[in-house]
C-alpha positions as CSV (number, residue, x, y, z in Angstrom):
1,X,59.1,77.6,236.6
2,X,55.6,78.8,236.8
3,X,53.7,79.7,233.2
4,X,53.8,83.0,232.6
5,X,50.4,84.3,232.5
6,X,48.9,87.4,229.9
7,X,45.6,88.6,231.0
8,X,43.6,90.9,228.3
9,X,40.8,93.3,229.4
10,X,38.6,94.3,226.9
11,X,37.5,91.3,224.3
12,X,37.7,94.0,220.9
13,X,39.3,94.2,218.0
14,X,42.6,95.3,220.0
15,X,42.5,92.8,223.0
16,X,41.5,90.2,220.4
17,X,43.8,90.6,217.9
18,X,47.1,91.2,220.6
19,X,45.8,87.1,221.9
20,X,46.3,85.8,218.3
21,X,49.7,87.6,218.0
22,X,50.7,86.2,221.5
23,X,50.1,83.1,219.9
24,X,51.6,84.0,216.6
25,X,54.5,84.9,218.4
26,X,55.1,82.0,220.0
27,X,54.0,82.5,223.5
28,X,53.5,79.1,225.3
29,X,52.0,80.7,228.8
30,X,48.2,81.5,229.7
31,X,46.2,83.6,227.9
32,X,43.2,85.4,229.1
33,X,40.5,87.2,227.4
34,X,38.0,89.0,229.4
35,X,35.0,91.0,227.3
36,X,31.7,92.9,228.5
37,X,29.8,92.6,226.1
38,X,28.5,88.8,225.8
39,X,29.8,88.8,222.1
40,X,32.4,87.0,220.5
41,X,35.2,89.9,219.2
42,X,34.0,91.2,216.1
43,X,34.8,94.1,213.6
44,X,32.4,97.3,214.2
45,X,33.1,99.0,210.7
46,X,30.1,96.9,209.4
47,X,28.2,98.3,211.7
48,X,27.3,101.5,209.8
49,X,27.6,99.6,206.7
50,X,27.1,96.0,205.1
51,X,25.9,94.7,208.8
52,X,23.1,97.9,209.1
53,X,22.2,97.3,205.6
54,X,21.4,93.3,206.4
55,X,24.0,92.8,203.4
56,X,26.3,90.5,205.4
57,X,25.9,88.3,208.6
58,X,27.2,88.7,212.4
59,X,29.4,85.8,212.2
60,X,31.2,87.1,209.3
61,X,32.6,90.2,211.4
62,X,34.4,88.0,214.0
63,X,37.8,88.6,214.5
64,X,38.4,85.4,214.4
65,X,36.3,82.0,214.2
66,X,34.0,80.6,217.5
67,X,36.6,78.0,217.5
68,X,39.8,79.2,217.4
69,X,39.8,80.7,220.7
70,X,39.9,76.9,222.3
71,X,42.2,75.8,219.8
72,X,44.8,78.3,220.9
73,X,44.3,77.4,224.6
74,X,42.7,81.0,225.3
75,X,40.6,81.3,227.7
76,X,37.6,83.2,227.3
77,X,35.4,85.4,229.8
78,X,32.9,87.2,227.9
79,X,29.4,89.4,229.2
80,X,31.6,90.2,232.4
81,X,33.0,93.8,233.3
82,X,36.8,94.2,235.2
83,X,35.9,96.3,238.0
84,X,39.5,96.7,239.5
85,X,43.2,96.2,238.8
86,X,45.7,96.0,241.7
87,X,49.1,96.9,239.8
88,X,50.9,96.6,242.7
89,X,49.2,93.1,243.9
90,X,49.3,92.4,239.9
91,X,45.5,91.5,240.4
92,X,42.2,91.9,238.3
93,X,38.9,92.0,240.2
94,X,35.8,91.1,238.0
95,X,31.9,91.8,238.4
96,X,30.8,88.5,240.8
97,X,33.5,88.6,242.6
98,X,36.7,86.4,240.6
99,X,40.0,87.8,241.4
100,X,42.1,86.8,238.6
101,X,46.5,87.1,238.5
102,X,48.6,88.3,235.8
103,X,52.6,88.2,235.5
104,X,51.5,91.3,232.4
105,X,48.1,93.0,232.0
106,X,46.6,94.0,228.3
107,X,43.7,96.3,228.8
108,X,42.2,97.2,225.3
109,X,38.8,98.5,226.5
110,X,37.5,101.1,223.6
111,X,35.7,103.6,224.1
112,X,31.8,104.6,224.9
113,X,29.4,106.3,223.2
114,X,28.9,110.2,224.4
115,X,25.7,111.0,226.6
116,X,23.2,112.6,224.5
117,X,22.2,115.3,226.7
118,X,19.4,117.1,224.6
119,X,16.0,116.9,226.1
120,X,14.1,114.2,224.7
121,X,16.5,112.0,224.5
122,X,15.0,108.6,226.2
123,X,12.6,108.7,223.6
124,X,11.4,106.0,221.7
125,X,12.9,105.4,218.6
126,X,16.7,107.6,219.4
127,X,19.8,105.9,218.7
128,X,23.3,105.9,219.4
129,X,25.3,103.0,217.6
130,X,28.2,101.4,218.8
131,X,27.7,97.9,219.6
132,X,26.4,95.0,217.9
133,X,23.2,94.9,219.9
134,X,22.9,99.1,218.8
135,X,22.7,97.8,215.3
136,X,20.3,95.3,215.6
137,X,17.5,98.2,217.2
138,X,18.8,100.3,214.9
139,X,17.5,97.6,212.0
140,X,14.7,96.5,213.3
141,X,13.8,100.1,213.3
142,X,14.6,100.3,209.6
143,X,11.9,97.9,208.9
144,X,9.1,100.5,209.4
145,X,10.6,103.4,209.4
146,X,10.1,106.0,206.2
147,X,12.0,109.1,207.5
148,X,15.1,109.2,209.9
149,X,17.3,111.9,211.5
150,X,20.7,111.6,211.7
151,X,22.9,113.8,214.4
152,X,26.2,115.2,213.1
153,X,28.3,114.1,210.1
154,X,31.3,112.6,211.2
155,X,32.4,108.9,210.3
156,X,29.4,107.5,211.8
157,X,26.8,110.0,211.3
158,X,27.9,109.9,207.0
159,X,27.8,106.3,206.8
160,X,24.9,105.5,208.6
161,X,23.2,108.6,206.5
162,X,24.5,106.5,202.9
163,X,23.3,103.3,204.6
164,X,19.9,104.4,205.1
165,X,18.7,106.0,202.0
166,X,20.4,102.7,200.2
167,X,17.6,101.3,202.3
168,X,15.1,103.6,201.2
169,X,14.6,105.7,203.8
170,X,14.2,109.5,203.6
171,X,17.2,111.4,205.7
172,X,18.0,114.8,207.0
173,X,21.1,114.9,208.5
174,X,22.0,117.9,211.1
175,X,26.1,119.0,210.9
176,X,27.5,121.9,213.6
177,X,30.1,122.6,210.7
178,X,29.5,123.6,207.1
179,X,30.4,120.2,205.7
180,X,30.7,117.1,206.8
181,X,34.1,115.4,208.2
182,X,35.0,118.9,208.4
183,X,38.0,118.8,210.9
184,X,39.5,115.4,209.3
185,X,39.4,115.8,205.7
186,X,39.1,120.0,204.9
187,X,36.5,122.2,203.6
188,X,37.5,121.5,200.2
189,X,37.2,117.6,200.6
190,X,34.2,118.1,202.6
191,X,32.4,120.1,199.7
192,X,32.6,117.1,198.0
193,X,31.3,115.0,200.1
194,X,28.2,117.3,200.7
195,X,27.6,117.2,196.6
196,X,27.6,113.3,197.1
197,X,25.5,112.8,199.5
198,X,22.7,115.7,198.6
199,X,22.9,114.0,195.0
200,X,21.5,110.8,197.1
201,X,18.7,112.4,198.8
202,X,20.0,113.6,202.0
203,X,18.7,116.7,203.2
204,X,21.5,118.4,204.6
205,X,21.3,120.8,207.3
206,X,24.4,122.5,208.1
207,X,25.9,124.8,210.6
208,X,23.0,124.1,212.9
209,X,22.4,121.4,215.8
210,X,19.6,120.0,217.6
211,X,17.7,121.1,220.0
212,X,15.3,118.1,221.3
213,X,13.9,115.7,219.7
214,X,10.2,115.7,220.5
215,X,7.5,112.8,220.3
216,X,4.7,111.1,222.5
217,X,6.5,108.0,223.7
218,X,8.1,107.8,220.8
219,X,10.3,110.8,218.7
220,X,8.1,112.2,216.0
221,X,10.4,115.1,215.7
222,X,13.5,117.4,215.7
223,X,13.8,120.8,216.5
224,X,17.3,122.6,215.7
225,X,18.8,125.4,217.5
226,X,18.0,127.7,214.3
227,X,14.0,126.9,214.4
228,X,14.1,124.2,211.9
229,X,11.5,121.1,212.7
230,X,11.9,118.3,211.0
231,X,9.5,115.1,211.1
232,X,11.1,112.1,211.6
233,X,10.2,108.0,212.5
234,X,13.6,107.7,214.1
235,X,17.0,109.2,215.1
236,X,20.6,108.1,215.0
237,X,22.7,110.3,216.7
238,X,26.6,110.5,215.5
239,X,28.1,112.6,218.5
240,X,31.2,110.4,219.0
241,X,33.0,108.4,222.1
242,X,34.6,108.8,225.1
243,X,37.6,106.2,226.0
244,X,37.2,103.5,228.9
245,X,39.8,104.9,231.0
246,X,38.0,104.6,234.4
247,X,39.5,101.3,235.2
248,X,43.2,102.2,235.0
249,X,42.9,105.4,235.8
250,X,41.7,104.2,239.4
251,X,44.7,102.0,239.6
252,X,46.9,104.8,239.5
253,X,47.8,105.1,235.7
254,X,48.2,108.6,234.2
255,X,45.6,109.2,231.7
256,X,44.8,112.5,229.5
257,X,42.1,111.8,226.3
258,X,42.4,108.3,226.9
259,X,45.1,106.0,228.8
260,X,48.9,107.5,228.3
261,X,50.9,104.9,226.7
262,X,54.4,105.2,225.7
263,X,56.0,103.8,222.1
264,X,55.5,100.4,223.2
265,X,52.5,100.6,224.7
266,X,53.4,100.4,228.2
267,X,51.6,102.5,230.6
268,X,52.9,103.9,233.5
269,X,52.2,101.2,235.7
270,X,54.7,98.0,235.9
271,X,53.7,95.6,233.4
272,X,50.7,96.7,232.5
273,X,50.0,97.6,228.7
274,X,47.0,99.2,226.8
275,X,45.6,99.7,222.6
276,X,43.4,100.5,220.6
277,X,40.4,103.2,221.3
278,X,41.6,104.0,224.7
279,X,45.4,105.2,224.5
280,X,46.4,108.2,223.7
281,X,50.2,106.8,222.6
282,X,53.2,108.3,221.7
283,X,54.3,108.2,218.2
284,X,57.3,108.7,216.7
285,X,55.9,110.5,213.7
286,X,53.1,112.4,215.0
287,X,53.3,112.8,218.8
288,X,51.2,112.4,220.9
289,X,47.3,111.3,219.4
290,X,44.3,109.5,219.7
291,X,43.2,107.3,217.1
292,X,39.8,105.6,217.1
293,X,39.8,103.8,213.8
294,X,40.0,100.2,213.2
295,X,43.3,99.7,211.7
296,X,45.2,101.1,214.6
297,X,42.8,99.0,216.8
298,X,44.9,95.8,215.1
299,X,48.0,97.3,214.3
300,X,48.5,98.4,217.8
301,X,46.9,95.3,219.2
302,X,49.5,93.5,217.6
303,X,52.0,95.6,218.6
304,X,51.0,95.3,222.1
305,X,51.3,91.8,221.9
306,X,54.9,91.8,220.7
307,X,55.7,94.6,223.8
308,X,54.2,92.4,225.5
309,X,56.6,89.6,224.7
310,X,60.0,92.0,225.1
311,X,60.0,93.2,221.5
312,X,62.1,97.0,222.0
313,X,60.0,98.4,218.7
314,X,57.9,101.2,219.0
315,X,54.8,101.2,217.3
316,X,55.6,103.7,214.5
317,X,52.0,102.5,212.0
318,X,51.6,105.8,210.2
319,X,48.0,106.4,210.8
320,X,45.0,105.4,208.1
321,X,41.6,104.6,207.6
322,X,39.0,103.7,205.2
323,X,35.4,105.1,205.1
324,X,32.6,103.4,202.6
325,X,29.9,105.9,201.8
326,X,27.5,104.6,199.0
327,X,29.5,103.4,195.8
328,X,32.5,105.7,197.0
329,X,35.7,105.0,198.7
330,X,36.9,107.2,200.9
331,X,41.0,106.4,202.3
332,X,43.1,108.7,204.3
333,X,46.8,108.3,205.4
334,X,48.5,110.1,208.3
335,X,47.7,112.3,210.7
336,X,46.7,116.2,210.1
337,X,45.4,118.5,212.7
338,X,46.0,121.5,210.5
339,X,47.7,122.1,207.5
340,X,48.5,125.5,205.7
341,X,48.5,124.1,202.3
342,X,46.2,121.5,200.6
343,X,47.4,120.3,197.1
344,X,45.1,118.1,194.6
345,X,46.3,115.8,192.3
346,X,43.3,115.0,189.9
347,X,40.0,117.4,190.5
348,X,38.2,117.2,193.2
349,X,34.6,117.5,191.2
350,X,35.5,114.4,189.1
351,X,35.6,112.8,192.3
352,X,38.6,110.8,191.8
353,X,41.8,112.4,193.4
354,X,44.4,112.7,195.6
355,X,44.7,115.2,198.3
356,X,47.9,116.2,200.1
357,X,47.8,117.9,203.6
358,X,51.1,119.6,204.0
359,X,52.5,122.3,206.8
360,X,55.9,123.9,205.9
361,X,56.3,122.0,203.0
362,X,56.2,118.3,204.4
363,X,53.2,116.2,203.7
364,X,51.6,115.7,207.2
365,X,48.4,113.7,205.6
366,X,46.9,111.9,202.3
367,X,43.0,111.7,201.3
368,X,42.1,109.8,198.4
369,X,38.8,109.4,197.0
370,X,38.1,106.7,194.6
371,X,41.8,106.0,193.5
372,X,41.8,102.2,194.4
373,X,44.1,100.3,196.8
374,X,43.5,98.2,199.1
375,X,40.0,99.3,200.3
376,X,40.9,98.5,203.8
377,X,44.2,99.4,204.2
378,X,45.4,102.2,202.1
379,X,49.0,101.6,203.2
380,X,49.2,98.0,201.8
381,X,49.2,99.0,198.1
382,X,48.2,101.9,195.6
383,X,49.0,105.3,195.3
384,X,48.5,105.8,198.7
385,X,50.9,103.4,200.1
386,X,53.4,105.5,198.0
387,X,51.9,108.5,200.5
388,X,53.5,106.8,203.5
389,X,57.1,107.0,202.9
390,X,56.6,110.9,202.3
391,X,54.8,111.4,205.7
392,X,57.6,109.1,207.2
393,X,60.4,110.6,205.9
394,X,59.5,114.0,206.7
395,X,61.2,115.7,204.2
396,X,60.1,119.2,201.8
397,X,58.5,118.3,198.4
398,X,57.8,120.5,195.6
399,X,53.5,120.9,195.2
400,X,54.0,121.0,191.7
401,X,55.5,117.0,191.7
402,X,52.5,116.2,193.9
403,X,49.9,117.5,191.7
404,X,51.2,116.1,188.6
405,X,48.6,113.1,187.8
């Protein structure tokens, strides 16, 4: 009987974890791993953080180690694009001209950053960060620069602000809403936030966007729709990505905000399978939803993996993330798109508290600032891991019991 071979399109967090859980799980067969970037899979959290800051090395955001991939007979293809997939034909076409078989195709290719449209754009000196090779213009730009711009305030746009005044560098930081992470976390939460951040410097300029960004060669400066110009060495722009959906969606697969993917991850082509980034998957909690933080990159890769294998479990993760934003700890559990009540348990202005998202009396969503936990994974332990089984269960809970601290 011919092996049984896996082949895994997009060498991220996702792709990379779903080949360790193959392995994990026992598969004996061929495993391939196929990347564009030239990159060993790494972690991209530390990007806006400990990486930016040049606090921690390049090797130690690996997924895993340079040698494991050998040692667990996975076969690596990295700096080389998938340009087609056959479902039909069960075939993978790659840049140069390989045409490589699969019995079951992963395809875990993330997303990209948005085009940044305003004029000025190609400028010297403008950023986008995404990549690995991103971060390392971004700080070697760092090493000169005394005043930076950053472009909206969403996950990447407030860390990156934090990491660069902890370097020393002067920001203002330009937000379309009134506060930042405005449509994950609340006005209320986001008020917060705002207080934190303008207590470390950042010039804050809210309910406003940019313009161009202006400069001979080089950006010198940023003009905002509202008139304001402010002078600047540099720019990192925080606008968000788009999901890789091009390649499947050519071979036929239905896609809508990213690749559609059922409970287990299966597309709707035969035996073809997708995570992380660019799903949009069904999930038994919250719908349908995409998520483009790193713990559903490996808890779905891994669930993937075990699909992939014949495992009938959907992939039911409820939802969370971590964001690390000078000496604060921000963690969130769930998934809220609106909520008509938002009760606090501890006070927001000490700047240690719980806050529960709830619509018609069930908890849809939990924020926690500074309460501790895993600092990674809010549902492994802590207060918030005690959140989960409320959002699971679904069930009406008196406000008065959630606030009490």
């Amino acid at each position: 009987m011919a092996r049984q071979r896996i082949v895994i399109v997009g060498a991220s967090l996702a792709g990379a974890t779903a080949a360790a859980t193959l392995r994990d799980e026992g598969f004996d067969g061929d495993i391939r791993l196929i990347g564009a970037e030239a990159q060993l899979p790494y972690n991209r959290p530390p990007l806006s953080k400990g990486y930016l800051r040049q606090q921690e090395r390049f090797e130690d955001q690996l997924v895993k180690p340079a040698g494991y991939y050998a040692e667990q007979r996975i076969q690596l293809t990295l700096g080389v694009r998938a340009t087609a997939v056959f479902a039909k034909q069960k075939l993978v076409d790659l840049e140069g001209g390989e045409r490589v078989a699969y019995d079951r195709l992963l395809v875990t290719t993330g997303g990209r950053n948005r085009t940044l449209s305003v004029p000025g754009a190609t400028l010297e000196g403008v950023f986008q960060l995404r990549t690995v090779a991103d971060c390392d213009r971004i700080r070697a730009a760092t090493r000169r620069a005394r005043r930076a711009v950053v472009m909206g305030l969403g996950f990447i746009g407030s860390e990156v602000s934090a990491s660069l005044r902890q370097l020393g560098i002067e920001v203002t930081a330009v937000e379309g809403a009134r506060v930042p992470l405005a449509r994950v976390v609340g006005e209320e939460v986001g008020q917060v936030l705002t207080a934190i951040h303008r207590e470390k410097g950042v010039e804050l300029v809210l309910e406003d966007s940019v313009s161009a960004f202006e400069g001979s060669g080089r950006v010198e400066r940023v003009r905002t729709k509202k008139g304001r110009v402010l002078e600047c060495d540099m720019v990192v722009a925080g606008i968000g990505i788009v999901p890789n959906i091009e390649l499947l969606a050519a071979a036929g697969a239905r896609v809508d905000n990213g690749v559609l993917v059922d409970e287990r991850c299966r597309t709707s082509l035969p035996d073809v399978f997708a995570a992380g980034d660019v799903t949009n998957h069904l999930h038994p909690i919250f719908g349908r939803l995409r998520v483009e933080h790193w713990n559903n990159g490996y808890q779905q890769g891994r669930a993937a993996a075990r699909s992939l294998l014949g495992d009938e479990r959907p992939y039911d993760y409820v939802h969370s993330f971590w964001s690390d934003q000078y000496e604060h700890s921000l963690q969130y559990v769930g998934f809220a798109t609106s909520w008509d009540r938002l009760v606090f348990r501890g006070r927001p202005e000490s700047r240690s508290f719980l806050g529960f998202y709830l619509e018609d009396g069930i908890v849809r969503a939990v924020v926690g600032l500074n309460r501790g936990g895993d600092p990674e994974d809010p549902t492994v332990d802590g207060e918030l891991k005690a959140a989960v089984s409320l959002i699971r269960d679904r069930v009406p809970v008196d406000p008065a019991t959630l606030s009490a601290d």
